[in-house]
C-alpha positions in Angstrom: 12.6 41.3 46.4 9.4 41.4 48.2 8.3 43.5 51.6 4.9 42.1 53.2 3.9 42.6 57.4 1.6 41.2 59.7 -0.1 43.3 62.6 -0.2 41.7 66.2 -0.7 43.3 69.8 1.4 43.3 72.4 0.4 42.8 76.3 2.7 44.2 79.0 2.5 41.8 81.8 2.5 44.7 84.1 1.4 48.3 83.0 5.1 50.4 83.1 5.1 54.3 84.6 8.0 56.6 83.4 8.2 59.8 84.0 6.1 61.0 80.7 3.8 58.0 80.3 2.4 55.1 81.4 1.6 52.1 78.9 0.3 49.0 79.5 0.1 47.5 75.7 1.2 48.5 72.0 0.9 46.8 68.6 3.7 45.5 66.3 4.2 44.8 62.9 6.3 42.3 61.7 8.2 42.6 58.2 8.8 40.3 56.5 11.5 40.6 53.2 11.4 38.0 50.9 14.6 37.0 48.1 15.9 34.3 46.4 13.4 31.5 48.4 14.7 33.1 51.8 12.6 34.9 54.3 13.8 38.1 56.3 12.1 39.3 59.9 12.0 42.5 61.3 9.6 44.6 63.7 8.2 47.6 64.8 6.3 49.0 67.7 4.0 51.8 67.9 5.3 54.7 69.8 3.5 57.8 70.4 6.8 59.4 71.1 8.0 58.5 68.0 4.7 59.1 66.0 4.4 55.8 64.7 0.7 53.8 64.7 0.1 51.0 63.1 -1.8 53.3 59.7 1.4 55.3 59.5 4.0 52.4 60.0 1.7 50.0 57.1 2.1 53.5 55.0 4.8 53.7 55.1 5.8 49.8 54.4 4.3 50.4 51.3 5.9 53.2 50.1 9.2 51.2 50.4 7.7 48.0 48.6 9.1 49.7 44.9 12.5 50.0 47.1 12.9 46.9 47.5 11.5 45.4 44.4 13.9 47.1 42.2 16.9 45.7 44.7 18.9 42.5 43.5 20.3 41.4 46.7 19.9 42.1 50.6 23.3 44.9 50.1 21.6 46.9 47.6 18.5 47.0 49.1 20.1 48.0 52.7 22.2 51.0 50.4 18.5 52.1 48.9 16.7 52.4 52.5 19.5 54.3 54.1 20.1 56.5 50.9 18.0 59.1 52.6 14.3 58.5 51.7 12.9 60.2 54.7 11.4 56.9 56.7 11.3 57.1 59.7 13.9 55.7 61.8 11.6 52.7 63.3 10.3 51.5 60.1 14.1 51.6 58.6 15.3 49.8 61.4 12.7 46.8 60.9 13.5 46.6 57.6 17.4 47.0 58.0 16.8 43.9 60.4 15.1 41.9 57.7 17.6 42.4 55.9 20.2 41.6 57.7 18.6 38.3 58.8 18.6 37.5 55.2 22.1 38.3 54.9 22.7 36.0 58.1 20.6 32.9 56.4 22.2 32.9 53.0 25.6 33.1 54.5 24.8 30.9 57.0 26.2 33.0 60.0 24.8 34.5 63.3 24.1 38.2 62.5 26.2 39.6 65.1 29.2 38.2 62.9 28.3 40.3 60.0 28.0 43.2 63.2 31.8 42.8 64.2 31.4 40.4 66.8 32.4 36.9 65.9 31.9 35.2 68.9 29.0 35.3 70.9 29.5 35.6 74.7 26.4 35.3 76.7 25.4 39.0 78.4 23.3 40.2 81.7 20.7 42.8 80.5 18.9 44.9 82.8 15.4 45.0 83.5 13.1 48.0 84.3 11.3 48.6 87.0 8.8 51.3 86.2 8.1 54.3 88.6 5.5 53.1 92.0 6.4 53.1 95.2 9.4 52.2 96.9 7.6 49.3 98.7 7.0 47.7 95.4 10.0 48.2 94.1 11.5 47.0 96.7 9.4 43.9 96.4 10.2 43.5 92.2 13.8 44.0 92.8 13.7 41.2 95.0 11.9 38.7 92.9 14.1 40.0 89.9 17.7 39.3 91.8 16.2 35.9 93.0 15.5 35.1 89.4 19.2 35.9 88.4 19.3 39.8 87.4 22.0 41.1 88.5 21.4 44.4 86.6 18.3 46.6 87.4 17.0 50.3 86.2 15.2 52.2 88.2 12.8 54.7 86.3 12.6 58.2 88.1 11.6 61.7 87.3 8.1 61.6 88.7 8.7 62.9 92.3 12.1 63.7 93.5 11.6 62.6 97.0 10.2 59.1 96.2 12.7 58.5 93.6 15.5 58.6 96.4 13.5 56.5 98.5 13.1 54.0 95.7 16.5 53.5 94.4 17.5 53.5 98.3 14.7 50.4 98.8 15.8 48.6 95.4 19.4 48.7 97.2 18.4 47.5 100.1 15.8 44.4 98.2 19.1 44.0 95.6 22.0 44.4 97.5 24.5 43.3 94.9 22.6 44.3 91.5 24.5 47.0 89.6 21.7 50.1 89.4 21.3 52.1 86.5 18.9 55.4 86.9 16.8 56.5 84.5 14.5 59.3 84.8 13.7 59.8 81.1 14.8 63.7 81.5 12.1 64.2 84.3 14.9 66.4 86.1 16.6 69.5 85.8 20.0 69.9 86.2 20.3 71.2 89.6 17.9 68.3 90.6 20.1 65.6 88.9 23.1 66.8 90.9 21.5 67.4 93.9 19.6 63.8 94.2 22.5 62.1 92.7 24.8 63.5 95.2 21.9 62.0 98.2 21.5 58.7 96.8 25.6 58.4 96.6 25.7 60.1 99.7 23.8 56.9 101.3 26.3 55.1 100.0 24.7 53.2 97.0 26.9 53.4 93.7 25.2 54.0 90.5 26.6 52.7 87.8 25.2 55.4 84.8 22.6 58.0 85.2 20.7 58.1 81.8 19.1 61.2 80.2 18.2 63.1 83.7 17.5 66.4 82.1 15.0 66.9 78.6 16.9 66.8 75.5 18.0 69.4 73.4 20.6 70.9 75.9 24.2 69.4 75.1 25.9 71.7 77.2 23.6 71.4 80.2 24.6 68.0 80.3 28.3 68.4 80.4 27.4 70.8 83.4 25.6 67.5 84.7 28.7 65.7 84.0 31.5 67.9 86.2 29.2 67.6 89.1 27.8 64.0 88.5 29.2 61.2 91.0 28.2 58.3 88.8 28.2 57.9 84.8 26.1 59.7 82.8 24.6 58.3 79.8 22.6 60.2 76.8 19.3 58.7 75.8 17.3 60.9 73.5 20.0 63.1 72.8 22.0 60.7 70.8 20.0 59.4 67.8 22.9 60.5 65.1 26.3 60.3 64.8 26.9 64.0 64.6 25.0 63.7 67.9 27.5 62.1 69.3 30.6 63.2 67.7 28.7 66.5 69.8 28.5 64.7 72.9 31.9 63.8 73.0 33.5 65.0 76.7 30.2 66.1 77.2 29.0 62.6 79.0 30.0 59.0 79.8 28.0 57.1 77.0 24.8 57.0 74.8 22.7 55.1 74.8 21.8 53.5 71.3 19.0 52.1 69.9 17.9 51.4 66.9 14.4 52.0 66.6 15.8 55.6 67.4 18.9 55.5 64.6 17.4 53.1 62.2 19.1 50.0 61.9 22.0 48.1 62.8 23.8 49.5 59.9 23.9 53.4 61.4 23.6 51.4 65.2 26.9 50.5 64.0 28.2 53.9 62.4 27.1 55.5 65.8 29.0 52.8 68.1 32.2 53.7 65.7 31.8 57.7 66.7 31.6 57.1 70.2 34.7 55.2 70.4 36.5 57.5 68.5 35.0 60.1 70.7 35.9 58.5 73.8 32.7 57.3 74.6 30.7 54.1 76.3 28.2 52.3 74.6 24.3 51.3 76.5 22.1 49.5 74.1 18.6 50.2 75.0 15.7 49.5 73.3 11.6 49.7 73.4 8.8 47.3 74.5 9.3 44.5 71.7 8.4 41.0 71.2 12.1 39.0 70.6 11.9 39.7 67.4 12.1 43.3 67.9 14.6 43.0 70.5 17.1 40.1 68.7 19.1 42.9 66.2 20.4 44.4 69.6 21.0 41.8 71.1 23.3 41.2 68.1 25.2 44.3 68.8 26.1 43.8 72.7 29.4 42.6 72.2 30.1 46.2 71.2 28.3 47.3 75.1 29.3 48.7 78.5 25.7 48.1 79.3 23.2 46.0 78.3 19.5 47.7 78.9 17.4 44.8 76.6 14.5 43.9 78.5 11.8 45.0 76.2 10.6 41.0 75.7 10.6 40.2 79.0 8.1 43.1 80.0 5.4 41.4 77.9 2.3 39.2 79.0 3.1 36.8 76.0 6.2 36.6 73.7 5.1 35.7 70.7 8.9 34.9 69.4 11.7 32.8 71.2 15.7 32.7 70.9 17.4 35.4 72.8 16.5 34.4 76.6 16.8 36.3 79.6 14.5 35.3 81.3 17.1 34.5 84.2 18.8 37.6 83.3 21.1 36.8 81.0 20.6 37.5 77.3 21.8 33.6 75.1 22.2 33.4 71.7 22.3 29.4 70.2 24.5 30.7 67.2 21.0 30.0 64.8 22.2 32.1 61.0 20.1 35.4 60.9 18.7 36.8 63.6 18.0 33.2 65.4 14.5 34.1 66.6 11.5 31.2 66.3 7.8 32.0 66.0 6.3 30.4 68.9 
């Protein structure tokens, strides 16, 4: 079995503000797994929050080339890169998704059938609008619910007072999109009830509040949670499944994604703890090409909510096959992951 990757940029189509950063490109590597005359496709972003450039991510590639080479089959080779050889979790989860699209092609199935959902059924995602001002969100909101979106989040965390105008001017430009706000733990606690309690209080409904507070404070968010009027839902705080079996009566849901867990294989461990826990499932993910975003989309059958937009944020998509563009996330029931090269 043999790993090789390809390096390619990736334009946003509009610069997007949360409450930490602002980016308006990154680079991608595809991998590419090769075994038995079949071809495997995976990908990974750069992240400065997850310490990953493209020198570190191509390292570290390599170091898993003798992995894979001493693998016989796409199941051995998933059981050596989550047998704990310190990657990190973005690289693992490219790699995990090469795999599993080789595991789809020779067995001539969709991948989300070898992810315990048979049958496909198509899914709204959301799509992000970044933190600017309420006018233009207002004005995005719009143009997104007359394209078909039914499902926006709103990024927050920046100011407190313009983040309740904004969600209050998305409502009024999206009148009948369900809202999901996300200030990417830009608040404290006392803020997140507080300006929870005014946006509810103007009578829009919410339907999850993701990761108000910064990480690292389980309890503070089950404080969140007895005082919350809407859903809350852990981002950062949730990467394992001892996370969440932690979490558990402490919020609503987590939010899962795999270039944060590593791979559908522990996406799929960590969707199995929070049911047990009592738990909702958000997929999320990070800017992407399709390819990036397409082992997700595999998993939404397992979803309350759908956050997997990061495609549709870019200038160019240089891959094809999930859609959304309209909104709604297709899947044409391709083997393997299903994506094209354009």
């Amino acid at each position: 079995m043999n790993i090789d990757w390809e390096v390619y940029g990736l334009d946003l189509d509009t610069p997007l503000r949360i409450s930490r950063s602002v980016m308006s490109r990154r680079d991608a590597v595809r991998v590419v797994v090769t075994h038995d005359g079949l071809q495997g496709h995976g990908e990974v972003v750069t992240s400065v929050y997850y310490r990953l450039d493209v020198e570190a991510i191509t390292s570290l590639l390599g170091r898993l080339r003798p992995v894979l080479a001493d693998a016989d089959s796409p199941e051995t080779a998933l059981d050596a890169l989550h047998a704990g050889n310190a990657i990190p979790e973005g690289v693992r989860a490219a790699v995990d998704a090469a795999l599993h699209d080789l595991l789809g092609l020779r067995g001539a199935v969709p991948v989300h059938a070898l992810a315990g959902v048979p049958h496909w059924h198509d899914v709204p995602t959301a799509y992000t609008i970044g933190i600017t001002t309420p006018d233009d969100a207002a004005a995005r909101a719009s143009a997104l619910a007359g394209r078909g979106f039914s499902v926006l989040k709103v990024k927050a965390g920046a100011d407190p007072e313009r983040d309740v105008a904004t969600v209050a001017a998305v409502r009024a430009a999206a009148p009948d999109a369900r809202l999901v706000l996300d200030p990417n733990g830009g608040w404290s606690r006392d803020e997140t009830v507080r300006l929870v309690e005014r946006i509810t209080a103007a009578g829009v409904v919410l339907d999850a509040v993701e990761q108000p507070i910064p990480p690292g404070d389980p309890d503070a968010l089950a404080w969140v949670r007895e005082r919350c009027p809407a859903p809350l839902v852990a981002d950062e705080d949730a990467a394992t499944v001892a996370d969440v079996r932690k979490l558990a009566g402490a919020v609503d849901g987590v939010n899962v994604k795999l270039a944060k867990c590593g791979g559908l294989r522990p996406a799929l461990e960590i969707v199995s703890a929070a049911r047990e826990g009592g738990l909702d499932v958000m997929l999320g993910c990070l800017v992407a090409s399709s390819l990036g975003i397409a082992p997700a989309v595999h998993l939404a059958g397992h979803a309350r909510w759908v956050d997997l937009d990061g495609h549709l944020l870019l200038a160019h998509d240089p891959w094809s096959g999930i859609g959304g563009e309209d909104g709604t996330l297709r899947l044409a029931g391709a083997p393997g992951l299903g994506v094209v090269r354009r």
